[in-house]
C-alpha positions in Angstrom: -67.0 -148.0 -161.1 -66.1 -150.5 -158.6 -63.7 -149.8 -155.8 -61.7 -152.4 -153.6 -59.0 -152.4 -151.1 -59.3 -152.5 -147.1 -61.8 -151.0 -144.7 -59.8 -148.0 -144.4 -59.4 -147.3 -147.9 -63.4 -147.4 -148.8 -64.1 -145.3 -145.8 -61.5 -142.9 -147.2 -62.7 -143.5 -151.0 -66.7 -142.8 -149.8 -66.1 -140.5 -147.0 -69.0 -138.0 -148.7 -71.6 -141.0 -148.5 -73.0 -140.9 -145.5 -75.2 -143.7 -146.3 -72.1 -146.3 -145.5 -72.0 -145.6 -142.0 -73.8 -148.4 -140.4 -71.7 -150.8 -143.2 -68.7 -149.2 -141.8 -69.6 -149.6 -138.2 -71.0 -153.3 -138.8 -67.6 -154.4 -140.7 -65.5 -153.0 -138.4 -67.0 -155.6 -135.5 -67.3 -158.2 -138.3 -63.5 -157.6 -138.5 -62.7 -157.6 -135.3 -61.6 -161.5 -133.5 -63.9 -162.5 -131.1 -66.8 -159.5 -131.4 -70.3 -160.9 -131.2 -70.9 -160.0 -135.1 -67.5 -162.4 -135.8 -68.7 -165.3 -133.7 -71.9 -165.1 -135.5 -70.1 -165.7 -138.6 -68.1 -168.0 -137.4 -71.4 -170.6 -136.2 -72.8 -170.1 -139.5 -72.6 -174.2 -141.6 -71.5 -174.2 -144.7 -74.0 -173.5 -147.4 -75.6 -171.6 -145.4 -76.5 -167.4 -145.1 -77.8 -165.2 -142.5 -79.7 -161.8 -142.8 -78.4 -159.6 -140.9 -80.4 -155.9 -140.9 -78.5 -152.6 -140.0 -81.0 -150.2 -140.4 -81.8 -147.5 -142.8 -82.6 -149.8 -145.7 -79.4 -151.7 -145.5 -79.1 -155.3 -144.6 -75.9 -157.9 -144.7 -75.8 -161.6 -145.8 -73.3 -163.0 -143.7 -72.0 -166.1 -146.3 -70.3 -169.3 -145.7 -69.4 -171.5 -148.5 -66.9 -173.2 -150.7 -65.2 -171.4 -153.7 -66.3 -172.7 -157.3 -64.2 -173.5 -160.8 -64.9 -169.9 -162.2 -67.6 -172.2 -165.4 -69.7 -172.4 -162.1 -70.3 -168.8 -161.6 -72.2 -166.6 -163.3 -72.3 -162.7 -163.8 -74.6 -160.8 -161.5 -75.2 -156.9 -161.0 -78.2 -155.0 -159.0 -79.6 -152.0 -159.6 -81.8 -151.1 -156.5 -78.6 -151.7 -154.1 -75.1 -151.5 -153.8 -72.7 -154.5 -152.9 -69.8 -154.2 -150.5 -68.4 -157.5 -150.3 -65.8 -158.5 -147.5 -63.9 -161.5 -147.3 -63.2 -162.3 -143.4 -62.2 -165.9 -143.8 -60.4 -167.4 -146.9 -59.6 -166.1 -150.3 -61.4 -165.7 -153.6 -61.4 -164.5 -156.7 -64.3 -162.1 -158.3 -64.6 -160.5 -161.8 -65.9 -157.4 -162.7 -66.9 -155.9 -165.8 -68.7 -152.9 -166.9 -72.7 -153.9 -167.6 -72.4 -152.4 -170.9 -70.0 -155.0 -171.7 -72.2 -158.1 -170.9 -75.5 -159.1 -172.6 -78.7 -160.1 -170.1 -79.9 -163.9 -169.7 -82.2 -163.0 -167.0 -83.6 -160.1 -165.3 -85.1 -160.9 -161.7 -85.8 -157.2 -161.3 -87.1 -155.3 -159.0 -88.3 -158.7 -157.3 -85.0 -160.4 -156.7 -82.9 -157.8 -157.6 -80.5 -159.5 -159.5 -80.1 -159.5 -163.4 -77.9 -162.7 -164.5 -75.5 -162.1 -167.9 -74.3 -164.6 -170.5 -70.7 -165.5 -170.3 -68.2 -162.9 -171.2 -64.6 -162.0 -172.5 -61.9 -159.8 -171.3 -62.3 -158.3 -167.6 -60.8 -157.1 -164.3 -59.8 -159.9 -161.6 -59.7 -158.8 -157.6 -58.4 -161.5 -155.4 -59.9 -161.1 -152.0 -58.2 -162.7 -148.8 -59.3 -162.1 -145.3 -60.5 -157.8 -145.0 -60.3 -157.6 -148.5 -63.8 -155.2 -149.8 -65.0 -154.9 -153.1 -67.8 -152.5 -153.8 -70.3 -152.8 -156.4 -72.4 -150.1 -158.4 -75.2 -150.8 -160.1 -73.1 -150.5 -163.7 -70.6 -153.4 -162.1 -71.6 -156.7 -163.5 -69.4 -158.9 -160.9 -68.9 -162.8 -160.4 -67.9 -163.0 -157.0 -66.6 -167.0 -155.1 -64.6 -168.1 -157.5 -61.8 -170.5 -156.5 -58.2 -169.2 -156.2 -55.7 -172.5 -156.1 -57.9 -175.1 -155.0 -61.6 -174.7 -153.3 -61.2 -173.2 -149.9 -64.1 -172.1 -147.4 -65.1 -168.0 -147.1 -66.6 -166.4 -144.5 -67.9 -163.2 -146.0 -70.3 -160.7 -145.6 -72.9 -158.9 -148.4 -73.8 -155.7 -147.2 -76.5 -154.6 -149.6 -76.4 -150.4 -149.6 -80.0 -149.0 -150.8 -79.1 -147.0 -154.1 -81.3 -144.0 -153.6 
């Protein structure tokens, strides 16, 4: 089941994984004005991502890009890794829906690690604005970047968590 809120309250809600603790440790800098893992962020173009590995298995794509009409995004969900997403600049909405719920278009596994899902009906919207996390399990089909008022950039990071 996905969980959302601040950094605080996911640290709270997963304080028995231990397996967070370099996300933790790397959002917190990410969060902070001015910290080398911010102005990295912030020098990112739009468009563009940056791989950012934090050992253990678990890696971040730091994101910059525009938010889309929510007919250009499409449902996603992993199952080798778990997503914590974290908005640092701008505001979005995401979708989430159990993957039970949503019927398969393409399966990019274990390669890619992403399976894609045909459109679908009723489902739970988060809106994310700057510190705003979401995390993603593997049953969490999720269609993250979608536009709020009018398109708006994001600066956000994709911390990928290894599942085992």
């Amino acid at each position: 089941m996905a969980l959302f809120g601040s950094l605080s309250t996911l640290q709270h809600q997963l304080a028995d994984a231990p397996r967070f603790a370099s996300t933790y440790a790397y959002l917190a800098e990410l969060l902070t004005p001015g910290s080398p893992a911010r102005n990295r962020l912030d020098k990112i173009e739009v468009g563009k991502s940056e791989k950012v590995d934090l050992g253990g298995g678990v890696f971040a794509m730091e994101q910059v890009y525009m938010t889309k009409p929510s007919s250009d995004v499409v449902w996603e969900s992993h199952r080798a890794y778990i997503d914590v997403q974290v908005v640092v600049v701008g505001d979005e909405y995401l979708e989430v829906n159990d993957v039970g719920a949503l019927v398969v278009s393409e399966d990019h596994t274990p390669g890619k690690d992403v399976l894609f899902y045909r459109p679908s009906a009723p489902t739970s919207k988060l809106r994310l604005g700057p510190g705003g996390c979401a995390v993603f399990f593997p049953v969490d089909g999720h269609r993250p970047s979608m536009v709020v008022a009018e398109p708006l950039l994001v600066r956000k990071t994709v911390v990928k968590v290894p599942v085992a």
